[in-house]
N, CA, C and O atoms as a printed pandas DataFrame, in Angstrom:
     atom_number atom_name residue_name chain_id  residue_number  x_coord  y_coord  z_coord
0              1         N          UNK        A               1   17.910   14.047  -15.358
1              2        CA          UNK        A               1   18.439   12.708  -15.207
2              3         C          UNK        A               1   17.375   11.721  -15.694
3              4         O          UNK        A               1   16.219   11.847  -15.291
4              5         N          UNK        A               2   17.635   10.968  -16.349
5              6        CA          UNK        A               2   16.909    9.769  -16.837
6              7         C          UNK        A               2   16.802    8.590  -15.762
7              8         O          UNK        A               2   17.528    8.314  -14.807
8              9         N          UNK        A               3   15.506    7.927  -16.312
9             10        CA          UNK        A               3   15.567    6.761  -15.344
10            11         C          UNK        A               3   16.464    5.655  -15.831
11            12         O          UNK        A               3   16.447    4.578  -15.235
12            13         N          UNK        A               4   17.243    5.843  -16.869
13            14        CA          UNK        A               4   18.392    4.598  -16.621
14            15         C          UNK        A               4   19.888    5.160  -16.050
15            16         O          UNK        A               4   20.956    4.555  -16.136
16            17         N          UNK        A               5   19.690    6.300  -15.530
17            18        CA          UNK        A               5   21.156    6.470  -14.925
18            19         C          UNK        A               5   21.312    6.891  -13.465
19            20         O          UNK        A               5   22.352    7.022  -12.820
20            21         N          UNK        A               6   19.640    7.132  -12.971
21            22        CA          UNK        A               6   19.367    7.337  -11.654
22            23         C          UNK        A               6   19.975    6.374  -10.252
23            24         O          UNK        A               6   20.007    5.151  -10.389
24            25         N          UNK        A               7   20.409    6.956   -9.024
25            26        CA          UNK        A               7   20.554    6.045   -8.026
26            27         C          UNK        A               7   19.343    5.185   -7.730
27            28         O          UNK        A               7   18.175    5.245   -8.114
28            29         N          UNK        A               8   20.102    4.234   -6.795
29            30        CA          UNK        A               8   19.056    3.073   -6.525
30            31         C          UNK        A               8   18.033    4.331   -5.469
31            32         O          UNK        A               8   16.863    3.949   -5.429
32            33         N          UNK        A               9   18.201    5.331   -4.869
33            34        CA          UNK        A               9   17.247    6.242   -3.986
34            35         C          UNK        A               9   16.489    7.314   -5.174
35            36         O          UNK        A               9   15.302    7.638   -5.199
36            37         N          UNK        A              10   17.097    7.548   -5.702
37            38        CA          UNK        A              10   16.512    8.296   -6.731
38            39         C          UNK        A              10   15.031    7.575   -7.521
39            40         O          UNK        A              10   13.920    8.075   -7.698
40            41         N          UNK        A              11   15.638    6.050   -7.923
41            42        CA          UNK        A              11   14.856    5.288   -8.489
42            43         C          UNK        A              11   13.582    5.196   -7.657
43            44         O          UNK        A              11   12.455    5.492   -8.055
44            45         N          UNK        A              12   13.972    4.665   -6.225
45            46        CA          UNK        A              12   13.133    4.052   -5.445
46            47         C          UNK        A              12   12.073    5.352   -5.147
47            48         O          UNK        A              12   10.855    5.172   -5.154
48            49         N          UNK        A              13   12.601    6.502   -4.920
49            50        CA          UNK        A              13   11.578    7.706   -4.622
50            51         C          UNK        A              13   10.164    7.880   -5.981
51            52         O          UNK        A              13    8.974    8.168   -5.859
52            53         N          UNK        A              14   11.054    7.533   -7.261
53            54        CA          UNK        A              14   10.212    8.131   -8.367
54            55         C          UNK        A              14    9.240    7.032   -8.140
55            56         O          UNK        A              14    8.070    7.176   -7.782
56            57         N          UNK        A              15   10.146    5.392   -8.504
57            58        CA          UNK        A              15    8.619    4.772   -8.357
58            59         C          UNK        A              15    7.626    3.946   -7.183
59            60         O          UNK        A              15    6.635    3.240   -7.368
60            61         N          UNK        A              16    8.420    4.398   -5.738
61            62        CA          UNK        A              16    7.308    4.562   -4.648
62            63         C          UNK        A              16    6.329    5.339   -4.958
63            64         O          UNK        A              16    5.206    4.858   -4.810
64            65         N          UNK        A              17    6.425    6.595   -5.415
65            66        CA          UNK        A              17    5.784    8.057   -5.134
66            67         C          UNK        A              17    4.567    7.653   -6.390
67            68         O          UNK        A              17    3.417    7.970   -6.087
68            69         N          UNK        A              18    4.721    7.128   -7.458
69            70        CA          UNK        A              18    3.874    6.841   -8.048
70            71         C          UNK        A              18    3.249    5.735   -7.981
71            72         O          UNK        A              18    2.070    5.900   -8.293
72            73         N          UNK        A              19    3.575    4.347   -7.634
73            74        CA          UNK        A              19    3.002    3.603   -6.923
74            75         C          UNK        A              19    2.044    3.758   -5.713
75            76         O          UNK        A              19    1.216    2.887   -5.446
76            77         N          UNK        A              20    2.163    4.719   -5.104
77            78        CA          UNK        A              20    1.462    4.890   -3.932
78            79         C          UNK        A              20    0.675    5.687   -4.723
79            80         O          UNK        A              20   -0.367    5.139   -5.081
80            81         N          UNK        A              21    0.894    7.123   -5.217
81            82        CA          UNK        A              21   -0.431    7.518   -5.861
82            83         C          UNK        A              21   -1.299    6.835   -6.773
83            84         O          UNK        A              21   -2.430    7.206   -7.085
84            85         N          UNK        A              22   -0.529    5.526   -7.295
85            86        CA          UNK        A              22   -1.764    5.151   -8.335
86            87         C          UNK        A              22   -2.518    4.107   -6.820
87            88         O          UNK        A              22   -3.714    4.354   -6.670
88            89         N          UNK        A              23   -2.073    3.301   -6.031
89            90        CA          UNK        A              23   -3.179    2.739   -5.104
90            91         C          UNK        A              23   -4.251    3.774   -3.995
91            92         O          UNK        A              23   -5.237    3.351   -3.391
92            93         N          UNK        A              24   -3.887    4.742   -3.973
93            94        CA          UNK        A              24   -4.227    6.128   -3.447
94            95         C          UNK        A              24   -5.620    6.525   -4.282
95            96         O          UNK        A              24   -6.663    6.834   -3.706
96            97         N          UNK        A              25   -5.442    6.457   -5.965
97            98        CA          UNK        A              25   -6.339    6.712   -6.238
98            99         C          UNK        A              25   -6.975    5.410   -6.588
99           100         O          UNK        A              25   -7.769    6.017   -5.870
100          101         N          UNK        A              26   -7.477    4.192   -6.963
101          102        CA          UNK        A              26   -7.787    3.124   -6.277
102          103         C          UNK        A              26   -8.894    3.008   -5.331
103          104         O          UNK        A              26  -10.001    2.526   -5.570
104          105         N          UNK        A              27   -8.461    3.522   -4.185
105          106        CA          UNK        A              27   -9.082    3.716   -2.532
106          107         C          UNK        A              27   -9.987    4.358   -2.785
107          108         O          UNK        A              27  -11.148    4.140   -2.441
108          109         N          UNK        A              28   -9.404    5.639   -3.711
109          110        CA          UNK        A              28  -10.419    6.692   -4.255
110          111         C          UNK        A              28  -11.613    6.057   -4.953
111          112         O          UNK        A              28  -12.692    5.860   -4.394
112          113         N          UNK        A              29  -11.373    5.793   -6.054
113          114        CA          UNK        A              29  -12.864    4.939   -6.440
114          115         C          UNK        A              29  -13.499    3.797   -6.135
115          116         O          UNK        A              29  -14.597    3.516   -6.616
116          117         N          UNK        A              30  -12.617    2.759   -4.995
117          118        CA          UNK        A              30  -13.147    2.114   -4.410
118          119         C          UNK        A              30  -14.514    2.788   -3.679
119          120         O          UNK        A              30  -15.670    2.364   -3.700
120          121         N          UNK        A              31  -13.967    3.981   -3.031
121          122        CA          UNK        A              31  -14.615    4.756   -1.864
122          123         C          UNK        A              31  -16.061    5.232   -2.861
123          124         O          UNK        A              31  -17.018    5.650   -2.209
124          125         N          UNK        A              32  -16.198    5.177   -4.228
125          126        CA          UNK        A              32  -17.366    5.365   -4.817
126          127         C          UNK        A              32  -18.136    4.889   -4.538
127          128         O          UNK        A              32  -19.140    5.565   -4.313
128          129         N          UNK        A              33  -18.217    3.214   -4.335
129          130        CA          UNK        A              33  -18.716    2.290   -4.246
130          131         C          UNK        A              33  -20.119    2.272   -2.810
131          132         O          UNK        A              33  -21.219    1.827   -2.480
132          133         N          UNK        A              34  -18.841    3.232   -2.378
133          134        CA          UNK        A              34  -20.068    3.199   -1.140
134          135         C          UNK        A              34  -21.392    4.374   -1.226
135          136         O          UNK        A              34  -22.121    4.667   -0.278
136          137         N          UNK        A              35  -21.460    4.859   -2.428
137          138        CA          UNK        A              35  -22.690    5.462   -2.533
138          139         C          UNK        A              35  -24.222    4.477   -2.694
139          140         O          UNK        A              35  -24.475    3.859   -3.728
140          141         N          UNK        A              36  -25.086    4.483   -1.541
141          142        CA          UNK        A              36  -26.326    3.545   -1.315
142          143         C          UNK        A              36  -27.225    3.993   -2.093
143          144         O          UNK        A              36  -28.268    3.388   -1.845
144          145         N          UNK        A              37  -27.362    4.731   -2.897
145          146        CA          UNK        A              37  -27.948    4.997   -3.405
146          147         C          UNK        A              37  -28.109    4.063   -5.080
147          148         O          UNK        A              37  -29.151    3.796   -5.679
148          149         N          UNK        A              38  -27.349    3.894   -5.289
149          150        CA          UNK        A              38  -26.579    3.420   -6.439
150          151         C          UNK        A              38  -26.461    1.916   -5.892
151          152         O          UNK        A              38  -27.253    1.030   -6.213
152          153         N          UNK        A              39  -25.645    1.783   -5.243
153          154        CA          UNK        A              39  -25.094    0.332   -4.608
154          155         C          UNK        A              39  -25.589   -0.503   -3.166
155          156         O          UNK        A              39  -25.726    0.112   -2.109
156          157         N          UNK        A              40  -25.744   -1.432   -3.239
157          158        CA          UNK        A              40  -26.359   -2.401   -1.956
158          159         C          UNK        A              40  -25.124   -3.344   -1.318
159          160         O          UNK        A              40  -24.351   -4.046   -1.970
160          161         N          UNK        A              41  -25.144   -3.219   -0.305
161          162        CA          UNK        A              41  -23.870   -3.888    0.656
162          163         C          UNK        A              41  -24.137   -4.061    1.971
163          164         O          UNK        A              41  -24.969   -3.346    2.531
164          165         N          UNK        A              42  -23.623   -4.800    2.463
165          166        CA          UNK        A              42  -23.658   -5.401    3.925
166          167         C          UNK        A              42  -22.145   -4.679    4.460
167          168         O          UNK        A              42  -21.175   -4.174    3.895
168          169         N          UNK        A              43  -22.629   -4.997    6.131
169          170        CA          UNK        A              43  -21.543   -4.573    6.877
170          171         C          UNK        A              43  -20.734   -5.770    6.770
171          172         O          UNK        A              43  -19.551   -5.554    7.032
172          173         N          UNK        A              44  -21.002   -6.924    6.473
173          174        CA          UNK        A              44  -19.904   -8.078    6.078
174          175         C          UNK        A              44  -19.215   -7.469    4.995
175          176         O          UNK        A              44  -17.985   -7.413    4.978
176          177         N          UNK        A              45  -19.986   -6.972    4.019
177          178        CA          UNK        A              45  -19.021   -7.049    2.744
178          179         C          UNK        A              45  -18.156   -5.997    2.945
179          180         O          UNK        A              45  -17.373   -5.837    2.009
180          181         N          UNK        A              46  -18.033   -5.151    3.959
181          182        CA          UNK        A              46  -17.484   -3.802    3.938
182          183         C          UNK        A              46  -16.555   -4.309    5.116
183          184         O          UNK        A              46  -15.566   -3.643    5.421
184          185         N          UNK        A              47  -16.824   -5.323    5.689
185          186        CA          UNK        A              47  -15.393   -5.975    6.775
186          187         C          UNK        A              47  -14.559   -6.540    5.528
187          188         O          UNK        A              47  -13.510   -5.985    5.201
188          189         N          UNK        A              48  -14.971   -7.473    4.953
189          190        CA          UNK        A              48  -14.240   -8.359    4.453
190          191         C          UNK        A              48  -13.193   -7.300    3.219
191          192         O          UNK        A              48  -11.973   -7.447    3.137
192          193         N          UNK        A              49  -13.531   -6.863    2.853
193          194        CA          UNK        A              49  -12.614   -5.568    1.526
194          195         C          UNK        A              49  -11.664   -5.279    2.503
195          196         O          UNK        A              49  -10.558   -5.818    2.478
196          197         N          UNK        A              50  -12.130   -4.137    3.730
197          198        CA          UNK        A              50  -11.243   -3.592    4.634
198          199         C          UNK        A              50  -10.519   -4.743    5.104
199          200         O          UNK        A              50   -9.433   -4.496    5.628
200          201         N          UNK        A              51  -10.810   -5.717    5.048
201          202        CA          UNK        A              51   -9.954   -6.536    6.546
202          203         C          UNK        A              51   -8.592   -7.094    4.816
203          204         O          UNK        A              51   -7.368   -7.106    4.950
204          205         N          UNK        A              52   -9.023   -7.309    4.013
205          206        CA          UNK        A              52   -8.352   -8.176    2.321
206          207         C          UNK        A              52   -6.913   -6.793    2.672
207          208         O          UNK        A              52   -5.747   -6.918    3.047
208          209         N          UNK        A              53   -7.924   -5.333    2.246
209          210        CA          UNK        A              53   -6.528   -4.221    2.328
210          211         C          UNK        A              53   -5.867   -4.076    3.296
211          212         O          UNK        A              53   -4.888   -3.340    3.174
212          213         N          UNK        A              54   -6.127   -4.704    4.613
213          214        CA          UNK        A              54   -5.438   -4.053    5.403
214          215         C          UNK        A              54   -4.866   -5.543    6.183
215          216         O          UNK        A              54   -4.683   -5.545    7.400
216          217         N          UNK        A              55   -4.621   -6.740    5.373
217          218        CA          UNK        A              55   -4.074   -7.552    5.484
218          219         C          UNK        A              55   -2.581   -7.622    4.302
219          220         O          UNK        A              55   -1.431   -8.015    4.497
220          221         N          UNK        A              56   -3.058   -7.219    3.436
221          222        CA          UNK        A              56   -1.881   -6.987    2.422
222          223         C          UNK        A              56   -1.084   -6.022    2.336
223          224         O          UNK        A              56   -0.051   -6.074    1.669
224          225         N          UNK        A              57   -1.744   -4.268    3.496
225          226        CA          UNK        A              57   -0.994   -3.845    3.795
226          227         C          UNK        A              57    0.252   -3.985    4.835
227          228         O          UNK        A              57    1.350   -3.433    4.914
228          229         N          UNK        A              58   -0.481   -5.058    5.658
229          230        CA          UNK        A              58    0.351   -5.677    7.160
230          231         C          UNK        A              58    1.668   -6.647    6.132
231          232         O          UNK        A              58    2.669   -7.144    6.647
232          233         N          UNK        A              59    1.475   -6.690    5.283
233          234        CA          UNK        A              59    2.379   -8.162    4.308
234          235         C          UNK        A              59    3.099   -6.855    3.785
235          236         O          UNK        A              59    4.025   -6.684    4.578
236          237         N          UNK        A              60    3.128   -5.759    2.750
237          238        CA          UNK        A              60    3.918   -5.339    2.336
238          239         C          UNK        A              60    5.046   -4.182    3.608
239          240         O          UNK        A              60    6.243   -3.896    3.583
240          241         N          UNK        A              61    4.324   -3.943    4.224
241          242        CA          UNK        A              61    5.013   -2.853    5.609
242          243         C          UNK        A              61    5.959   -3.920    5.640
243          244         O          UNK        A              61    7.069   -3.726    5.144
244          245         N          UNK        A              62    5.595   -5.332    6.299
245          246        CA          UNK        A              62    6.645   -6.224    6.685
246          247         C          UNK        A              62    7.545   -6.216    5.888
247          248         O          UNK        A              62    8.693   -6.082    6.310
248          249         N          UNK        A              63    7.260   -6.375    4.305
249          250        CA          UNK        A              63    8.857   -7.115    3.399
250          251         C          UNK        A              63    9.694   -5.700    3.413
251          252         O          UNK        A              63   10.849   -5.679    2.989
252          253         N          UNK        A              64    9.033   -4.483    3.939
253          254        CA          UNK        A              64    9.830   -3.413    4.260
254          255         C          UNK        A              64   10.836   -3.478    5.785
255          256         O          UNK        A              64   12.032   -3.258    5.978
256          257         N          UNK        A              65   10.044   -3.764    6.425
257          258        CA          UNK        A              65   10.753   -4.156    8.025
258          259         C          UNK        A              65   11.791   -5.239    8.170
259          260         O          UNK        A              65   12.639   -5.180    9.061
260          261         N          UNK        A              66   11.739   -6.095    7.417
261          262        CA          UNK        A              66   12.769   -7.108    7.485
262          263         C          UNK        A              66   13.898   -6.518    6.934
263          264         O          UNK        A              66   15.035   -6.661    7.383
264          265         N          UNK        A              67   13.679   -6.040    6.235
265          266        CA          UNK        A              67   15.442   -5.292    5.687
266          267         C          UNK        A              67   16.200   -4.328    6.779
267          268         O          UNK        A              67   17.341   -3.933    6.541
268          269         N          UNK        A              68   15.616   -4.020    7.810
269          270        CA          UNK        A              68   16.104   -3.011    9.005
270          271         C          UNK        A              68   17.171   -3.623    9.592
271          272         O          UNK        A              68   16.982   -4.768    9.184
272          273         N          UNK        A              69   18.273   -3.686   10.336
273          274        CA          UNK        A              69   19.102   -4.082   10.673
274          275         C          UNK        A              69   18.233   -4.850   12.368
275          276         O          UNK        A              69   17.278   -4.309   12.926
276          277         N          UNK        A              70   18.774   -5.898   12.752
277          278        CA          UNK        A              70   18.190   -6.422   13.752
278          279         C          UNK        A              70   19.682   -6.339   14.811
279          280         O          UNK        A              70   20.808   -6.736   14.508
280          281         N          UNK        A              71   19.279   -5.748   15.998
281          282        CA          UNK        A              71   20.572   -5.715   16.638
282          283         C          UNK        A              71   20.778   -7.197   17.569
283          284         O          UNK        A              71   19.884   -7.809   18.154
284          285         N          UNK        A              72   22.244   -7.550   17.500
285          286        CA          UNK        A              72   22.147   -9.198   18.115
286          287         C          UNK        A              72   22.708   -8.479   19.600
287          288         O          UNK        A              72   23.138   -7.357   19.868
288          289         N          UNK        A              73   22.525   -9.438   20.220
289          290        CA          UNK        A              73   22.596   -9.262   21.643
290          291         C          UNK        A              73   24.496   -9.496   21.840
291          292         O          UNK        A              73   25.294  -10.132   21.151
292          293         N          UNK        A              74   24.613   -8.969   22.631
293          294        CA          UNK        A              74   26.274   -9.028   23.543
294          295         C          UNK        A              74   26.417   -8.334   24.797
295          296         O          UNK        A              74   26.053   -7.296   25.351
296          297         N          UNK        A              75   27.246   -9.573   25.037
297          298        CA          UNK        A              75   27.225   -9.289   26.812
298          299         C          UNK        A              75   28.571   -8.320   26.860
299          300         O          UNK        A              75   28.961   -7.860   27.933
C-alpha cells in the first residue's frame, strides 16, 4: 500500500513511528554532549535543556489529550 491510499490510522502509525524515532535519535546525540571530557556545563545548563524538552513535551501530550472525548455531566 502506498502512502497516498493509506487510512488516516495507517498514515498516522507510519508517520508517528518515524517521527518519534527521528526525536529518539536526537536525545541520542544530544546525550553526547554530556561527555566532560570534551564538553564544559553547569547543572543550570543541564536544568534548563531538560526543563525546554520536557516543557514541549507537556504541550504536545496535551494537543493529543484534548481530542479525547470529555464526558458532560447528567443527572
Amino acid at each position: 500500500m502506498t502512502k497516498f491510499n493509506e487510512d488516516p490510522d495507517q498514515r498516522f502509525k507510519r508517520l508517528a513511528s518515524l517521527r518519534t524515532n527521528q526525536i529518539l535519535e536526537k536525545l541520542r546525540i544530544l546525550g553526547n554532549c554530556s561527555n566532560r571530557q570534551i564538553y564544559k556545563y553547569s547543572k543550570e545548563d543541564i536544568d534548563r535543556i531538560f526543563s525546554a524538552i520536557e516543557k514541549k513535551v507537556k504541550e504536545v501530550r496535551a494537543r493529543f489529550n484534548q481530542h479525547e472525548k470529555k464526558e458532560e455531566f447528567k443527572l
